[in-house]
N, C-alpha and C positions, 0 to 999 in steps of 0.2 A: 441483463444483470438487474437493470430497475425493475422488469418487472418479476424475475424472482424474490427481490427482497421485496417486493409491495404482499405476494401473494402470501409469502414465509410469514411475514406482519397480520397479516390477515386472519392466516392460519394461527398463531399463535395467538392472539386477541379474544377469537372467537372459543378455545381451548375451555372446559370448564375450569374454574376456583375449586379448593377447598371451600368446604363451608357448612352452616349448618341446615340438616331439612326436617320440617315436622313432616311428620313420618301418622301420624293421629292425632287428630282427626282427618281425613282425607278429604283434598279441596272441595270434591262434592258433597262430602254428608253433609247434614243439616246437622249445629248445634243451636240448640233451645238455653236460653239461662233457665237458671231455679224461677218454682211460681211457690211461694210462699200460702200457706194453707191448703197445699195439695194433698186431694187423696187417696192418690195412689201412690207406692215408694218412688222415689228419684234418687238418681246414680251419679255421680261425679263425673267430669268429664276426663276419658285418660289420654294423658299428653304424650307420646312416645318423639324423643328427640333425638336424631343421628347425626354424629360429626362424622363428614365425609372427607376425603384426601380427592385430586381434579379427576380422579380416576372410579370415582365412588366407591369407594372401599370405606369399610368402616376404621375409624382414627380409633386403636386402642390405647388404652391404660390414659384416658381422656378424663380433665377432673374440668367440671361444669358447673359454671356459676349461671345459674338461671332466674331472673326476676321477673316478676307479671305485672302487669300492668292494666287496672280498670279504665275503662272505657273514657274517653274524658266530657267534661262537665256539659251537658247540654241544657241551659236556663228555657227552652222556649218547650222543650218535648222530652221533658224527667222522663225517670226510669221510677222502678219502682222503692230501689232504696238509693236515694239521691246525696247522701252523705258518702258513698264508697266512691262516687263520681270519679276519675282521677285519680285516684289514692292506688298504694302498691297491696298487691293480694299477696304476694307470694317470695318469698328471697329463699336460696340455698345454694348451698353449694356442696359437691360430691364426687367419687371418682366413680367414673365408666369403666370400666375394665373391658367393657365390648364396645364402647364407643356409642352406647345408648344411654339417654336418660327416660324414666316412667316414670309418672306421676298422677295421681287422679286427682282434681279438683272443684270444686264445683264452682260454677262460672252464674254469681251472682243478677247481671244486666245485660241486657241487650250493647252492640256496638261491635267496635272492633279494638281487642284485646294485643296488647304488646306484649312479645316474650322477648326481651334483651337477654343473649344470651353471650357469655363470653367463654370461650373454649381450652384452653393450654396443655401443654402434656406433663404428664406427674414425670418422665424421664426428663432432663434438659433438650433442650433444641431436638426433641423425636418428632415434630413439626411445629408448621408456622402457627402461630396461638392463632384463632378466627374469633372475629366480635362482629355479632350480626344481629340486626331485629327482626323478628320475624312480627305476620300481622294475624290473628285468628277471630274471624268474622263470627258473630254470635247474633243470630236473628230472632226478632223479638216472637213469643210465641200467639201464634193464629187465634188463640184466644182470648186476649186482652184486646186484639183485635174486633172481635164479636164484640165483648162486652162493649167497648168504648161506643161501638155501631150501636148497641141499644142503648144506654143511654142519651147519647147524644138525641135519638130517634123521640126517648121519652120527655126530655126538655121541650125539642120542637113542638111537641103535642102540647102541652103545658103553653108554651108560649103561643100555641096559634088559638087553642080554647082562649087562651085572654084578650086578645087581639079580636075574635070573634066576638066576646062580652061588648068589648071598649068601642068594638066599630060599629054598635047598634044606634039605634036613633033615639036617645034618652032625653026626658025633660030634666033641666037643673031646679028644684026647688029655691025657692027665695031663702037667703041665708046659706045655700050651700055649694061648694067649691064645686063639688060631680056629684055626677048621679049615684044614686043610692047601689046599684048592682056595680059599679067602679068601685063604690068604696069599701062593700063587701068584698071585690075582688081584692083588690090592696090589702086589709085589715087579715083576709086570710092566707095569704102568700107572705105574708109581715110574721102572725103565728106560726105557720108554718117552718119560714126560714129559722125563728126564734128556737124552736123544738130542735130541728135539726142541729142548732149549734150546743144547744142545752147535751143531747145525746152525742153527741161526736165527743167532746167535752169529756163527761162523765164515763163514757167508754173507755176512753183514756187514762183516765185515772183508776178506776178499777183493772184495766188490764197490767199498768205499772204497778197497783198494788199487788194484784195477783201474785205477779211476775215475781218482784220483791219475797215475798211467802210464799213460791214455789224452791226458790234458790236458797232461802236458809232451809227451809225443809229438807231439802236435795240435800243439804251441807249436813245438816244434822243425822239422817238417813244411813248418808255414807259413811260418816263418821263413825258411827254406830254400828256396821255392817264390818268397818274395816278392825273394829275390836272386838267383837265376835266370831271373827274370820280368825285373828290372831290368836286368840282363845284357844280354838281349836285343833288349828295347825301349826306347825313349826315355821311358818311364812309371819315377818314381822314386820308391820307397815307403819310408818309415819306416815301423820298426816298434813307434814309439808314437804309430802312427795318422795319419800326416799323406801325405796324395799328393801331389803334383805334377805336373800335365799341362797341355800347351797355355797357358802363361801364369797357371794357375789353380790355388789353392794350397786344398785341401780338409781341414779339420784336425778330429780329433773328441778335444772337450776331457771331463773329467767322470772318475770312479772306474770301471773293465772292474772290478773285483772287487768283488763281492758277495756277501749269503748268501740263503737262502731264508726269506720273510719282510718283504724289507727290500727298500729299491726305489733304484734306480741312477740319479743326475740325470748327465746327458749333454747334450752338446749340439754341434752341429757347426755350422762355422764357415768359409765361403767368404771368400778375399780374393785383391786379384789382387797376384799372384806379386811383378809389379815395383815398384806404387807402394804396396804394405799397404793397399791401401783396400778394403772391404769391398765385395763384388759383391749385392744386392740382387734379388729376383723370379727365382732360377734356381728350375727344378724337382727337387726332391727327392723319391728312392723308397726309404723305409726300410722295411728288414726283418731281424727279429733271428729267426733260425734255431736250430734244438738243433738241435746235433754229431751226435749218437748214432742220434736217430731221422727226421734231415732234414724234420722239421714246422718249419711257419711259423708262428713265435707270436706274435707283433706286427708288422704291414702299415702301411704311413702315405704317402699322397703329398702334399706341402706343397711349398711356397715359401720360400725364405729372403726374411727380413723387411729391413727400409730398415737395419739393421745387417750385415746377411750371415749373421747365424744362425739358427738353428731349435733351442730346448729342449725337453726334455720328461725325465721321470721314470718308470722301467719299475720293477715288480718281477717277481722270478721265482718259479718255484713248483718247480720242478725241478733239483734239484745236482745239475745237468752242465754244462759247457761248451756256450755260447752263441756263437753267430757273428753281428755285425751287419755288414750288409750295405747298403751307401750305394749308391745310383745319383744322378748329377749331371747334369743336361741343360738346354740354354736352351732358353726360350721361343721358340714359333712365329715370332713378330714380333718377338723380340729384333732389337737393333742387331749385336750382340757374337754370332755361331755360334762351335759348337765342336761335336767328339764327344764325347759321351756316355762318361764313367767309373764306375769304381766304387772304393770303400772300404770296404775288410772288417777286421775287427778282433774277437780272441775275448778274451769276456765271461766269465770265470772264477765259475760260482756257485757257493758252500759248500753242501752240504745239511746239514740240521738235524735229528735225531733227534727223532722225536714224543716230548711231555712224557710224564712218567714216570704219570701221573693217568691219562692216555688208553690206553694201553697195561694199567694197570690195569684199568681200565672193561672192558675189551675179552675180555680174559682172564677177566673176574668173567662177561661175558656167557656166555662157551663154560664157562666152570663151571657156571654154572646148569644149563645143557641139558643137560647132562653127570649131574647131580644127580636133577634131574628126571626123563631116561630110567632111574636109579639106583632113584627110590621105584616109578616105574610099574612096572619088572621085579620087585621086590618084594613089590609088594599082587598082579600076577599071579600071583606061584610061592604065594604065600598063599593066595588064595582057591583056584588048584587044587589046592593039599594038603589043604583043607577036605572039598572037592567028593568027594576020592577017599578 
């Protein structure tokens, strides 16, 4: 008798849970985050997510609240935009009707990415809710890799020619601290450094001005397009976000301005035109676009819910203007057809200057190497003054 109950225990232990499985990316692929100034197109990453029952079956008419989670803060080995460090990418919530959730995202930084996801059934008790985190490893790409190797490679070089200068056998002139090729060395690595901060600087500032007079222009552009547009067709567009076509009033509530770091609650909101009442189960295709380099950075197709809306909370990782991009369409067997529109509205993001700490860090690294090609050039010119 003990040991059928130890074995039954056993057996029942060992049983799978319900739970949730990412389902895409698959444990083997490689996912790469975004590389900023790239030239060829980049694609978002799509997240496909299944709530299972201990029998793996898919959990229907499953409504999913799913939040992301960036990588958390590393001070010694940044990433490339070190203000999204830890911050949330992503919050929604939605129902499954097959027990899947899709989303495409694009996946900023290297690290390992949290999906908290929490699961319940839109029927009461049609199962147990499941709240699970899952982990999605994101490897930094082989190319920053390279790059970091040459650099690094061209400091050494810099630091061992000077170490070669300094380790020479110089006379000190009367009245003076070092030799005359030391102080030439010095005076030019001193301009040099000088230039570099002068241009780094000013780069800066031109590219935020730029940036600033590409996004009123964009603002103005659209502006101008969206009542021209009106003009000519029966489609009438506000420009704080609201369309109106075919009876049906499409309105996107929530803050367009944001910074980088910080995440945007949005939310849009169908009703019909004449009696304000909320239109329920249309098809929605969201997509928030950057201006600059036409990448798609968050993908979503949903339903508007028994209120006529659809929420969710984005952040950015990029201070550029952002474009969202609504498509509105009825269902196959809807009662109610219509053609298909759209709703676009730009998304103003602040970019944020990496912390003063990181920047340090960073600069302390290309010192070192710098130093270090310094002592190697040194104990060389040494040992060969010895030798000869």
């Amino acid at each position: 008798m003990v040991s059928v109950v130890f074995y039954s225990f056993i057996g029942f232990s060992a049983s799978p849970a319900p739970g949730v499985r990412l389902v895409n990316p698959a444990p083997a692929s490689k996912v790469i985050p975004f590389e900023a100034e790239a030239t060829t197109p980049q694609s978002p990453v799509k997240l496909v997510l299944r709530a299972e029952d201990a029998t793996g079956k898919a959990l229907e008419n499953a409504k999913f609240n799913l939040e992301i989670v960036n990588p958390p803060h590393n001070p010694w080995f940044t990433t490339d935009f070190p203000i999204v460090e830890g911050s949330k990418l992503l919050d929604l919530e939605t129902i499954a009707p097959k027990g899947e959730l899709e989303v495409e995202q694009m996946l900023p930084i290297r690290g390992n990415y949290q999906l908290k996801v929490n699961v319940t059934p839109v029927v009461a008790n049609a199962f147990t809710p499941i709240q699970q985190t899952l982990t999605l490893p994101v490897a930094e790409n082989s190319v920053k890799y390279r790059n970091f190797a040459i650099l690094a490679v061209i400091l050494l070089l810099v630091g061992l020619g000077g170490g070669w200068v300094i380790g020479g056998r110089q006379a000190i002139a009367p009245g003076e601290i070092a030799p005359q090729r030391v102080r030439l060395l010095l005076s030019g690595l001193t301009v040099v450094a000088i230039a570099a901060l002068l241009f780094i600087n000013i780069s800066a500032e031109v590219a935020q001005s730029q940036g600033a007079g590409h996004s009123h222009s964009h603002e103005h552009q659209e502006h101008q397009g969206h009542h021209e547009h009106g003009s000519t067709t029966a489609l009438q567009v506000d420009n704080s976000g609201i369309v109106r076509q075919q009876g049906l009033q499409l309105q996107l509530l929530g803050s367009t301005n944001t910074s980088v770091g910080e995440t945007a609650a949005l939310q849009l909101k169908v009703t019909d035109e004449k009696t304000n009442q909320p239109i329920p189960d249309l098809l929605l295709n969201i997509k928030t676009i950057m201006v600059e380099d036409g990448f798609v950075n968050f993908a979503y197709k949903t339903v508007t819910d028994s209120t006529g809306q659809f929420s969710w909370e984005q952040g950015f990782f990029d201070g550029a203007p952002h474009k969202l991009q609504v498509e509105i369409a009825p269902q196959p067997n809807a009662e109610r057809q219509f053609k298909p529109f759209q709703l676009e509205k730009l998304i103003d993001v602040e970019g944020v200057a990496p912390p003063f700490s990181v920047r340090f860090i960073s600069l302390a690294y290309m010192t070192a190497f710098v130093i270090v090609g310094l002592l190697i050039g040194l104990q060389l010119k040494r040992n060969l003054s010895v030798q000869s």
